[in-house]
KEMIZA-963846 format. One record per residue (C-alpha): chain; residue number from 1; x, y, z. Coordinates in steps of 0.2 Angstrom, whole numbers, plus 5000, padded with zeros to 4 digits. Each point is the difference from the previous one (the first is absolute). Example, Ala and Ser with C-alpha at 12.3 -4.5 7.8 and 13.67 -1.06 7.14 Angstrom:
BEGIN
{node A,1,{5062,4978,5039}}
{node A,2,{5006,5017,4997}}
//
This chain:
BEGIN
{node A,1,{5447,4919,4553}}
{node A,2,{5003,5015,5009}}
{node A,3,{5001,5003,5017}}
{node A,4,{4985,5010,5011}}
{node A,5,{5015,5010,5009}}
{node A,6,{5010,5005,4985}}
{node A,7,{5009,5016,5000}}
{node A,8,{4991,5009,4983}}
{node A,9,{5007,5017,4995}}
{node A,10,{5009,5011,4985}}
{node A,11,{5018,4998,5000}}
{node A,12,{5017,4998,4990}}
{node A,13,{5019,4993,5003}}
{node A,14,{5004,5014,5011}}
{node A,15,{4982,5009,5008}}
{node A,16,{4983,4994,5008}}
{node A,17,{4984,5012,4999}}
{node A,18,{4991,5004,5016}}
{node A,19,{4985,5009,5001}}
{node A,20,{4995,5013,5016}}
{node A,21,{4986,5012,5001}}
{node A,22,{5003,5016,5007}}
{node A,23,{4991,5016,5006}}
{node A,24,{5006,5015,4986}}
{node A,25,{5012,5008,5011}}
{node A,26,{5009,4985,5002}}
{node A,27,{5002,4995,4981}}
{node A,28,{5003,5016,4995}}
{node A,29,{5017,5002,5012}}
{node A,30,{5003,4982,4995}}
{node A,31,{5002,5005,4982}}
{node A,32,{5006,5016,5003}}
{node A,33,{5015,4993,5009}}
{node A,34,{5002,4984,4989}}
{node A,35,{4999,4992,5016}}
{node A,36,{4990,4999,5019}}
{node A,37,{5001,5015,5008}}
{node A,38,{4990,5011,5013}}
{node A,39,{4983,4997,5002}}
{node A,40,{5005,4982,4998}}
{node A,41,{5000,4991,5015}}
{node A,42,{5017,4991,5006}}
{node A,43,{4992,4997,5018}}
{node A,44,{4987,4987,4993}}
{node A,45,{4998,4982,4990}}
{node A,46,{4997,5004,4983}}
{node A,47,{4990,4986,4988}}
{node A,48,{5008,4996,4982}}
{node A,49,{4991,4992,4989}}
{node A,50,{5004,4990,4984}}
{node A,51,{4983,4999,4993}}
{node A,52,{4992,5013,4992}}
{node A,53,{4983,4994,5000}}
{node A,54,{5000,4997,5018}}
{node A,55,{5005,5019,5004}}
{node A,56,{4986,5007,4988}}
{node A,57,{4988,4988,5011}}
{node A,58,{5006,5008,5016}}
{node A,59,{5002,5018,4993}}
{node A,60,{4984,4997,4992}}
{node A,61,{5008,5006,4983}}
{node A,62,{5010,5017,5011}}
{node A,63,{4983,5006,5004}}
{node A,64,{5002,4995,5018}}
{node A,65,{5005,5015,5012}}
{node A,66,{5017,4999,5005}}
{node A,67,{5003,4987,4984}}
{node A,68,{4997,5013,4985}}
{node A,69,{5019,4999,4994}}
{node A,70,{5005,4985,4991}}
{node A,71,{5019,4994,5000}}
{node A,72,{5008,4988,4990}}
{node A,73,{5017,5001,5011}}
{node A,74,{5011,4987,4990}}
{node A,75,{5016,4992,5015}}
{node A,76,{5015,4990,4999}}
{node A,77,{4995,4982,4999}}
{node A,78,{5015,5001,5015}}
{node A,79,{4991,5008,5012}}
{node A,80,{4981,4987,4996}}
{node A,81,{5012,4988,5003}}
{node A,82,{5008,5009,5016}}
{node A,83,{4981,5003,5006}}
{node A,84,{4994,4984,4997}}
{node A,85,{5014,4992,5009}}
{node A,86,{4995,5012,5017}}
{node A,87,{4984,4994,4995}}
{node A,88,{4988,4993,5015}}
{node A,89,{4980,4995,4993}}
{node A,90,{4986,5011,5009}}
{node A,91,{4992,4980,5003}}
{node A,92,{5015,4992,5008}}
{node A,93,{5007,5000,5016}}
{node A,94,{4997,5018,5010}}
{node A,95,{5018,5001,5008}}
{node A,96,{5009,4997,4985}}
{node A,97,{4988,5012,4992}}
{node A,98,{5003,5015,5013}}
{node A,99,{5019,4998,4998}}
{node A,100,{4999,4999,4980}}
{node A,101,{5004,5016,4990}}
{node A,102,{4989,4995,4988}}
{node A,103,{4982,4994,4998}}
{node A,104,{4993,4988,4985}}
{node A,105,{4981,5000,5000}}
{node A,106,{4992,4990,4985}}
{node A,107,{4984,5006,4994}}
{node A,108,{4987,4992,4987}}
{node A,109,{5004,5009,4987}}
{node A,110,{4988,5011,4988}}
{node A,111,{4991,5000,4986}}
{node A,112,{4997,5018,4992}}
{node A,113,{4982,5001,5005}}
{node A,114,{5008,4993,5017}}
{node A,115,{4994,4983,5000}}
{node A,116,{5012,4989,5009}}
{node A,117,{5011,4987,4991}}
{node A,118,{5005,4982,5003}}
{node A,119,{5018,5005,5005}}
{node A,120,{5008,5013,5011}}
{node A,121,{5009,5019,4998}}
{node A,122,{5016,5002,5012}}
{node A,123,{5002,5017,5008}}
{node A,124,{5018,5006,5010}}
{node A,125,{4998,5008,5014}}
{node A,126,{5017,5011,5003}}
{node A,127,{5004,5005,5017}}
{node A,128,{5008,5012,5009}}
{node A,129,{5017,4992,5002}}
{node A,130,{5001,4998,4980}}
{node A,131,{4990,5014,4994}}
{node A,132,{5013,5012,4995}}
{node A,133,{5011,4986,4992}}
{node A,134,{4982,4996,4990}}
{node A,135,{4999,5019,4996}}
{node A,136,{5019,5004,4996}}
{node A,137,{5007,4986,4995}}
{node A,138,{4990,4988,4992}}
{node A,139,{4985,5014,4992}}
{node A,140,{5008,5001,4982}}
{node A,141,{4987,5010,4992}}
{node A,142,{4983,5007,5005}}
{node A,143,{4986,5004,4985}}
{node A,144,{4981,5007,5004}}
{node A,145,{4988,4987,4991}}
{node A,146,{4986,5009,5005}}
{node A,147,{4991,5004,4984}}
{node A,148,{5002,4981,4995}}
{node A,149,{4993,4993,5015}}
{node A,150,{4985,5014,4998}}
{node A,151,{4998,4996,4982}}
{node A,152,{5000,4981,5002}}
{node A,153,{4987,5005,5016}}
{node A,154,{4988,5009,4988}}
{node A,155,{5000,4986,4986}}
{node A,156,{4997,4985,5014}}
{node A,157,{4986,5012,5007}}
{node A,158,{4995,5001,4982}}
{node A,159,{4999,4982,4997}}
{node A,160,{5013,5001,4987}}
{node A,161,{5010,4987,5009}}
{node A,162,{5011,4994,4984}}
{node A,163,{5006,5017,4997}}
{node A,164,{5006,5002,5020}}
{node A,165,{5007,4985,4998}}
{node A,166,{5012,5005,4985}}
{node A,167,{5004,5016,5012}}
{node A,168,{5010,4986,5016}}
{node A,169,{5017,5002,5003}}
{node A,170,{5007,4983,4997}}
{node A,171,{5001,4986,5012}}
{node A,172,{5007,4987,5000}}
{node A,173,{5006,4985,5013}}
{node A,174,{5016,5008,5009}}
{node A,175,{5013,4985,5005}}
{node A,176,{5006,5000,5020}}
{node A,177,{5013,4995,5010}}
{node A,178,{4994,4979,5004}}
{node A,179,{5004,5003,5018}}
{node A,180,{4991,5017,5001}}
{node A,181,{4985,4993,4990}}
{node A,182,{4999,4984,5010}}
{node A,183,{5001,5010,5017}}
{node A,184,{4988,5014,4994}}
{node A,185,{4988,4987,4988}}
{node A,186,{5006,5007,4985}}
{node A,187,{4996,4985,4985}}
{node A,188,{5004,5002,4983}}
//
């Protein structure tokens, strides 16, 4: 049995997929550039998260303003491991939270009509002490996913559920450090 705090994403030997919804003028610099750049903001926390599903809920399938850009931004598995390890939880003690460079929230994740499920989506919040080594160093390669996350909008909007289905990156149950798991409630 699988745990409710499981770390679920697309990922290989080397890379982990994140997804970030972004306003236009911030996708289009971030691919023009090939990485973050201006009007990307180094001077906040920025949220990565793993699960695809979970970001089409909150961008409400890129149709949200300010979220209309879709970005599969695939990192090192290094630098998850370097952010969870700087990791406080947004539930646990405030102190250790306001110190912590990094935030782990744990939402119920989605369904694709939205519905909430019996186990829970991370999201990574990156601040401002590591935000440039998230955007320079760890950032391998950024793609737009837009029209995919539109398309699989417009056939869950359809009812054609099976079809959308077909369209989702694959996820699957991403290993963790057993000391960063046990201390963020990562199971496996």
């Amino acid at each position: 049995m699988t745990s409710q705090y499981s770390v679920r994403a697309d990922y290989d030997a080397r890379t982990i997929v994140v997804y970030q919804a972004y306003a236009p003028a911030v996708a289009d610099a971030a691919l023009r550039a090939g990485r973050f750049t201006a009007p990307f903001s180094f001077c906040r926390m920025t949220w990565i998260k793993p699960s695809f599903s979970w970001l089409m809920h909150r961008s409400n399938w890129a149709r949200k303003m300010g979220q209309t850009r879709i970005l599969a931004v695939r990192i090192t598995h290094e630098g998850w491991t370097e952010a969870l390890r700087a990791a406080a939880l947004t539930t646990g003690d405030p102190e250790a939270l306001a110190d912590a460079p990094v935030h782990v929230q744990w939402d119920p994740e989605r369904s694709l009509r939205g519905a909430a499920l019996n186990h829970y989506s991370i999201q990574i919040g990156i601040g401002r002490t590591l935000i440039r080594t998230y955007a320079e160093d760890w950032v391998t390669e950024i793609t737009d996913i837009t029209p995919r996350a539109r398309r699989i909008g417009e056939l869950v909007r359809a009812g054609r559920t099976a079809q959308a289905e077909r369209l989702l990156p694959p996820e699957r149950i991403l290993p963790v450090p057993a000391a960063v798991g046990a201390r963020l409630g990562i199971g496996t």
